[in-house]
C-alpha positions in Angstrom: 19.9 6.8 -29.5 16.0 6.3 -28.5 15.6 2.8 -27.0 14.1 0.0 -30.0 10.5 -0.5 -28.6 10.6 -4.1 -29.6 13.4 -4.9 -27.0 12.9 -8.1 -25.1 14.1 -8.7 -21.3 14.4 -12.0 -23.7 16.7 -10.4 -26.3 18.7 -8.4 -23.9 19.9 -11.7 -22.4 20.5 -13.0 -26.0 22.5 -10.1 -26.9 24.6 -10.0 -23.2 25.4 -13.6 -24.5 23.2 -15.1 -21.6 22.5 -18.8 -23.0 20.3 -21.5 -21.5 23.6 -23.2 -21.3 25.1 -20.5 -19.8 22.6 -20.1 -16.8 21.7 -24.2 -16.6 17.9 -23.1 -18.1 17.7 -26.5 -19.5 15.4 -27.4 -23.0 13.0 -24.2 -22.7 11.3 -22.8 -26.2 9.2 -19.2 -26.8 6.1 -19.3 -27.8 3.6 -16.1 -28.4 6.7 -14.4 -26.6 6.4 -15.8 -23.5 9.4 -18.0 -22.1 8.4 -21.7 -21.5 10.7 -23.4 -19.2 10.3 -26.2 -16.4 10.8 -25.5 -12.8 14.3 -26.5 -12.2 16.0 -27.4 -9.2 18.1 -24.1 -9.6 15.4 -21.9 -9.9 15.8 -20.8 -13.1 12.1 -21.8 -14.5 9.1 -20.4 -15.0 6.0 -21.4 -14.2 2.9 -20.7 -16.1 0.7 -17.9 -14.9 -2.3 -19.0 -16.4 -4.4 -22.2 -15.5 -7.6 -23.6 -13.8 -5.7 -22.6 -10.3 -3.8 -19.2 -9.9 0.1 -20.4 -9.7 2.0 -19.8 -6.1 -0.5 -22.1 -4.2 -0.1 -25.8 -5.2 3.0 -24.4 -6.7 6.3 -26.0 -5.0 7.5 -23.5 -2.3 10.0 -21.0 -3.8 12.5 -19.3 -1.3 11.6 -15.9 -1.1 8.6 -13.7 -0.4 6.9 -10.4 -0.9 3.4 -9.9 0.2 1.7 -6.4 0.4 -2.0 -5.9 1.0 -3.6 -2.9 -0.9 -7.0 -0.2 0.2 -9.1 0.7 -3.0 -9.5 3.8 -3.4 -12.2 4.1 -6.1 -15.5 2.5 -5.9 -15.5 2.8 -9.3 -16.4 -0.9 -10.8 -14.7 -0.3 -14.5 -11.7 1.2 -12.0 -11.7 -2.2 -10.7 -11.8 -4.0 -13.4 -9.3 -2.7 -15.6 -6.6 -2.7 -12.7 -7.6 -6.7 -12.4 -7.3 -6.2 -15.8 -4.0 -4.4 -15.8 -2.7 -6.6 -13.1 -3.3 -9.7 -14.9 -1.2 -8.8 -18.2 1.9 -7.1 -16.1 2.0 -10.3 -13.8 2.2 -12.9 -16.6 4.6 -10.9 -18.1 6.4 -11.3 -15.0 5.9 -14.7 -14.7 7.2 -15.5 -18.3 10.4 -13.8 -17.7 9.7 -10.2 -19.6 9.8 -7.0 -18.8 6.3 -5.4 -17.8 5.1 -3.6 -20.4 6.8 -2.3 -23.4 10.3 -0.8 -23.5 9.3 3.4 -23.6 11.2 4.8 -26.6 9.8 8.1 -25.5 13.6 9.8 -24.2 11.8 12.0 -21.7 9.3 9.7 -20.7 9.7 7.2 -17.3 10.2 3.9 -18.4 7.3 1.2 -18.4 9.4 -1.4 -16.6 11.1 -0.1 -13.3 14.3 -2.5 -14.9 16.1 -4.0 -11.8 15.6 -7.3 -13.0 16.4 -7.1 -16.8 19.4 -9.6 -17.5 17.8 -11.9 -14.6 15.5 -15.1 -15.1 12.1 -15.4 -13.7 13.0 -18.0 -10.9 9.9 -19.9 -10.8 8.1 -16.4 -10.2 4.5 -16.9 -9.4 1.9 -14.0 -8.5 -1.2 -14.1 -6.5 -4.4 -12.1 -6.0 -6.8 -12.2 -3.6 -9.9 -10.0 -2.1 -11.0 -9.1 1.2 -13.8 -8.9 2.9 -13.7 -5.2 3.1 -13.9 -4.8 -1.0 -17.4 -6.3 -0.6 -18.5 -3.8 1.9 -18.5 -0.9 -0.4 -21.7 -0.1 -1.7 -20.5 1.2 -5.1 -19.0 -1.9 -6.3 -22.2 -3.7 -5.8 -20.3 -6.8 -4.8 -22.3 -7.7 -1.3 -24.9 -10.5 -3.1 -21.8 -11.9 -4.2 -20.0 -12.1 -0.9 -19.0 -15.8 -0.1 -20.4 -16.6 3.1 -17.4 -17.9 5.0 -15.7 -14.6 3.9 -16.2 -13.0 7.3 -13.2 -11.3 9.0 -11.4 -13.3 11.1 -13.0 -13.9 14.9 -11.0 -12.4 17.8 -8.7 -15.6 18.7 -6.7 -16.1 22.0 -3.6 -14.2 22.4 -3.5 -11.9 19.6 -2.2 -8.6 20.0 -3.0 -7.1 16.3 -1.6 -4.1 15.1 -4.6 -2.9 12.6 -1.6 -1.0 10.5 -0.5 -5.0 9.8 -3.7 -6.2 9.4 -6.4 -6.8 6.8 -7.0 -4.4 3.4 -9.0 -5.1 0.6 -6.7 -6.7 -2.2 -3.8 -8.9 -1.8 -0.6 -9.6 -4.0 1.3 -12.9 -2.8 4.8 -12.8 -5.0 7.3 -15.9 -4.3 10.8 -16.2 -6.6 14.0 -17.8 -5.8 15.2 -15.0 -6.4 14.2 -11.9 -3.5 15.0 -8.7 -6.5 12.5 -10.5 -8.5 9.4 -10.6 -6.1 10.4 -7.4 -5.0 9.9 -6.0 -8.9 6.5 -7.7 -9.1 5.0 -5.9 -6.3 7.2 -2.8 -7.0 5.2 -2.9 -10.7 2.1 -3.4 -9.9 1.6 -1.1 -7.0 2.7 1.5 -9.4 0.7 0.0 -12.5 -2.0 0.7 -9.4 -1.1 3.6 -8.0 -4.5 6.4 -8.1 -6.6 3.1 -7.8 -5.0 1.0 -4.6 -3.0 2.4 -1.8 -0.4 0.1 -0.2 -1.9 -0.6 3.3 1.0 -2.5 4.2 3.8 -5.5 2.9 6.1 -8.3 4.2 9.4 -9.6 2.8 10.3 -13.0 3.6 13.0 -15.6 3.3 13.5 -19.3 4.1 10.1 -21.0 3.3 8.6 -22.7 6.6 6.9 -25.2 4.7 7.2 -28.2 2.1 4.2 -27.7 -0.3 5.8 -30.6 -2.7 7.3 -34.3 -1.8 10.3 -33.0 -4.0 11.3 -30.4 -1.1 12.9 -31.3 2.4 11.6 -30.0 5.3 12.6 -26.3 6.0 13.8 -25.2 9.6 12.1 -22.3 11.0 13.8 -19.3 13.3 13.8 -21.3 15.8 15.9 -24.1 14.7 12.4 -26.5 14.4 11.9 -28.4 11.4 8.8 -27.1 10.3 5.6 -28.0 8.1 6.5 -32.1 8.0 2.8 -33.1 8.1 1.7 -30.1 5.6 -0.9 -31.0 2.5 1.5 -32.0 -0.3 0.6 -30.7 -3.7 0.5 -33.5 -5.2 -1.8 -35.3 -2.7 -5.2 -34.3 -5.1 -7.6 -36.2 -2.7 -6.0 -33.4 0.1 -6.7 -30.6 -1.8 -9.4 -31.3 -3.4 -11.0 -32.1 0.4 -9.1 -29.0 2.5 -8.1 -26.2 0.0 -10.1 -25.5 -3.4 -13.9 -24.4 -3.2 -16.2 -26.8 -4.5 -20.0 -26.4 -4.8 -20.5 -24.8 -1.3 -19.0 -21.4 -3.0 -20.5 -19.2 -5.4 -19.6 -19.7 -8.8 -16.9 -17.0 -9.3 -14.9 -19.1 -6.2 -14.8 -22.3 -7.3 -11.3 -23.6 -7.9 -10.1 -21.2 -6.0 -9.9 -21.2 -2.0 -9.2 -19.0 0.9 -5.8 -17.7 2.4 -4.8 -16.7 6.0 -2.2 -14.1 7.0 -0.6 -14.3 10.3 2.4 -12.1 11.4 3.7 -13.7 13.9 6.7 -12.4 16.2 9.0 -14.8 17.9 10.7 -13.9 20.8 14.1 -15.6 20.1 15.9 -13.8 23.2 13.8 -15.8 25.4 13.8 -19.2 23.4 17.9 -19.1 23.1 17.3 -18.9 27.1 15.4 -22.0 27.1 17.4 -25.3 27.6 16.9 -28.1 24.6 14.5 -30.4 26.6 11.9 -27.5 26.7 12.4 -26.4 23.2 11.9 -30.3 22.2 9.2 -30.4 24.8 7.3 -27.4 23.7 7.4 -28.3 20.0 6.6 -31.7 20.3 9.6 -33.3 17.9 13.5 -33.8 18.5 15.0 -30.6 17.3 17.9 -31.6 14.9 16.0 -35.0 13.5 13.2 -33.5 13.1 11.6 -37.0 14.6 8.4 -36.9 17.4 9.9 -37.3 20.6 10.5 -40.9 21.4 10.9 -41.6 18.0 14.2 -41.5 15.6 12.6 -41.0 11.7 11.0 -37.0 10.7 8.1 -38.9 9.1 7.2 -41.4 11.7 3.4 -40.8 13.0 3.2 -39.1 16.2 2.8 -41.2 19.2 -0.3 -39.3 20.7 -1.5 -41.8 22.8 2.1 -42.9 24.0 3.0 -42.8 27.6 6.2 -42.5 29.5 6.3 -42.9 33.3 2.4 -42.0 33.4 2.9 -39.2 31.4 2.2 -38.4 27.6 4.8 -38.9 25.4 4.1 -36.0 23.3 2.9 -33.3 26.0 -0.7 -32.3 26.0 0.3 -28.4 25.5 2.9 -29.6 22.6 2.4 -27.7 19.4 2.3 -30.8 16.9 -0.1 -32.3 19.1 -2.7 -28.9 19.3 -2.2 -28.7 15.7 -2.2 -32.2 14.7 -5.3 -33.0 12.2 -6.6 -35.9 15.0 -7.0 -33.5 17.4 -8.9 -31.1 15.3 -11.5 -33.5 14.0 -9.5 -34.0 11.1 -9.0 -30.5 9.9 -6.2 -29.6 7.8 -4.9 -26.8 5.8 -2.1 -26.2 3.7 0.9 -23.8 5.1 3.1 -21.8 3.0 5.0 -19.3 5.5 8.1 -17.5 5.4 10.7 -16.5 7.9 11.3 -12.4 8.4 13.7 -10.0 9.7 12.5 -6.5 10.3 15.3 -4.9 12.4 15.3 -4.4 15.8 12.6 -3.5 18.3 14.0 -0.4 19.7 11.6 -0.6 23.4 13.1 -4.0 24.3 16.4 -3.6 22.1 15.4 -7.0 20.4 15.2 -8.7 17.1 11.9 -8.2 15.3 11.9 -11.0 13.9 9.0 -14.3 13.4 7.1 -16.2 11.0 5.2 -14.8 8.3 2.4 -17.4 8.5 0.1 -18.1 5.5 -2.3 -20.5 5.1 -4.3 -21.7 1.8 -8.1 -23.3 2.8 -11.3 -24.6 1.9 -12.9 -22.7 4.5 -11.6 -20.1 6.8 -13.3 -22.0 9.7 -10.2 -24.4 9.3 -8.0 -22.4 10.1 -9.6 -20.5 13.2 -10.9 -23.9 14.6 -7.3 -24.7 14.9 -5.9 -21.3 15.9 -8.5 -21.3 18.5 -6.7 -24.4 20.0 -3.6 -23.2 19.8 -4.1 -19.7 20.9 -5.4 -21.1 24.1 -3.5 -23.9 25.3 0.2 -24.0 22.9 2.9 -24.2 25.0 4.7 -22.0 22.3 2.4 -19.0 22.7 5.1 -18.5 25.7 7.6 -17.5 22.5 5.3 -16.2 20.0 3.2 -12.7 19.5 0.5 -12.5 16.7 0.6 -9.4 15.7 -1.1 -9.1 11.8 -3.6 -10.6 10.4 -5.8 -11.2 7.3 -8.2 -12.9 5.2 -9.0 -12.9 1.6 -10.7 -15.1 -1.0 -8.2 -16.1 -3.6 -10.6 -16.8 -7.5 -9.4 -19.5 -9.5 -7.0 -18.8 -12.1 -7.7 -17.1 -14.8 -7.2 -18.1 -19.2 -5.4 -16.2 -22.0 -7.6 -13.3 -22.8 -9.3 -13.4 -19.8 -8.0 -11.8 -16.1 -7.9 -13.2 -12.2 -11.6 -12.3 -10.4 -13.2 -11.5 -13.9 -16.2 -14.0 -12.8 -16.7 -11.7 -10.0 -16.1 -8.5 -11.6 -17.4 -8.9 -15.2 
């Protein structure tokens, strides 16, 4: 029997007898087919894909990641434009808890919807795009006069070792879930949605969030057993980031309300920092290791001591991490974090874990982010336990309307 084209991910729950009160989805309506739900504490929400700001940024830090970076192929601009186009439709879709696309009732035919998450929720699914500095550098688009100016690749910064095959590409796809299957199908849709337009250049699964983006969430531990991001923008600090992450006036037009995110890949060497003895794991970071407190001090949240002395000596070590990154010692700077932990196997030459931080950053201005780096990269007591390895930049547009699709300022 062909398939009914107007099946629903939506009424294949209904029919599997898959209730709001079965799954805890509390209170949630439909409207224009899209399910509305609140975030709920377990992550069976949705959040809204469409809005001033693209979700998955000021969006509360969801447990899982995929992140792949794509090369154009085409320098085609109506290419461009209907796979932003394309994009747009199958990621709100997505978002809302449906299947991409309509259910094929062609027997013979692939289906629209790879299907590995029909009969599961959203799980606060959000999905962000953003654009290199490469895309601008091809002549066919005719994108250079509209080039933001602080969309420059990133400098050369103290102790990277890059591998280009982790690095860079001209579009990016950020997709977060509580639920790993369901970022995975995001990317896994679009890059075929894409596919004879975009090349994947290269991608990232992540787990455990390294960083608080909300006052609702605790404080995450990283690999290393270090409570991480406590003094991280919160989302709903609107002086914050309206100062250090969305474009104002200083960007084009097509930029404003959106901002500018970092990629870092960074590999920890957890061999050697199991090795290292408590005292120089606490002294390296800066901050007691189960409390989460600055040395010295007994609460997570207490202010760091900077100019604190002990026996003639800083309290919080000069080469201490919080300290190098601390927003007083980098004229005020901040950004706001939203990493993930990975696992990729093993590293066969040294027969250990590849394993690290998936580091990415949301900003104002790019030059946030390297004046700190540039710090850190030259004087962190932690770079003796950390490789960078990847990196990227790309400008993130603001989000986009009903109708409408993400970067359409730029590219209309």
């Amino acid at each position: 029997m062909p398939p009914n084209p107007s099946l629903t991910r939506r009424r294949l729950l209904a029919s599997a007898g898959v209730g709001a009160a079965a799954v805890g989805l509390g209170g949630g309506g439909f409207l224009a087919g899209h399910q509305l739900a609140e975030a709920s504490d377990d992550g069976t929400g949705s959040v809204p894909f469409y809005g001033p700001h693209q979700a998955g940024i000021d969006t509360a830090a969801q447990d899982r990641l995929h992140f792949a970076a794509f090369d154009l192929l085409s320098e085609d601009p109506r290419e461009l434009r209907e796979l932003m186009r394309a994009w747009t439709v199958a990621a709100a879709e997505a978002c809302a808890g449906e299947m991409v696309g309509s259910v094929n009732d062609v027997p013979l035919a692939p289906p629209e919807d790879t299907g590995e998450t029909v009969g599961l929720l959203p799980s606060r699914l959000t999905v962000t795009f953003g654009f290199g500095p490469s895309l601008f550098e091809k002549p066919g688009l005719g994108l250079a006069a509209k080039r933001p100016a602080a969309l420059r690749p990133l400098p050369p910064l103290p102790a990277d070792e890059l591998n280009p095959a982790e690095s860079d590409g001209d579009i990016c796809i950020q997709a977060c879930s509580d639920d790993p299957q369901v970022a995975f199908h995001a990317i896994r849709n679009l890059a075929r949605i894409g596919r004879g337009t975009v090349a994947m250049r290269w991608s990232q699964l992540g787990f455990g969030r390294t960083a608080s983006t909300s006052r609702s969430q605790d404080t995450p531990r990283n690999l290393m057993g270090m409570k991480d991001g406590t003094a991280n923008i919160r989302a709903e600090d609107t002086g914050a980031m309206e100062r250090f992450v969305w474009v104002g006036g200083e960007g084009p037009a097509w930029m404003r309300g959106g901002t500018f995110l970092v990629t870092r890949r960074i590999r920890m060497l957890l061999e050697v920092w199991d090795r290292a003895p408590l005292q120089d794991q606490e002294r390296t970071i800066g901050r007691h290791k189960y409390s989460g407190a600055p040395l010295g001090g007994t609460d997570e949240f207490e202010p760091l001591p900077l100019e604190a002395e002990r026996g003639g000596h800083p309290l919080i070590p000069r080469d201490a991490h919080v300290r190098l990154a601390s927003a007083k010692e980098n004229g005020g700077a901040r950004i706001l974090r939203r990493g993930y932990s990975f696992t990729d196997g093993v590293d066969e030459s040294l027969g250990e874990l590849e394993a690290g931080l998936f580091f990415i950053s949301f900003q104002r201005d790019p030059e946030q982010f390297v004046a700190i780096q540039r710090r850190l990269g030259s004087l962190d007591a932690l770079n003796e336990y950390i490789k960078h390895v990847g990196s990227a930049l790309f400008a993130v547009p603001p989000g986009a309307e009903p109708g409408g699709y993400v970067g359409e300022a730029l590219l209309s």
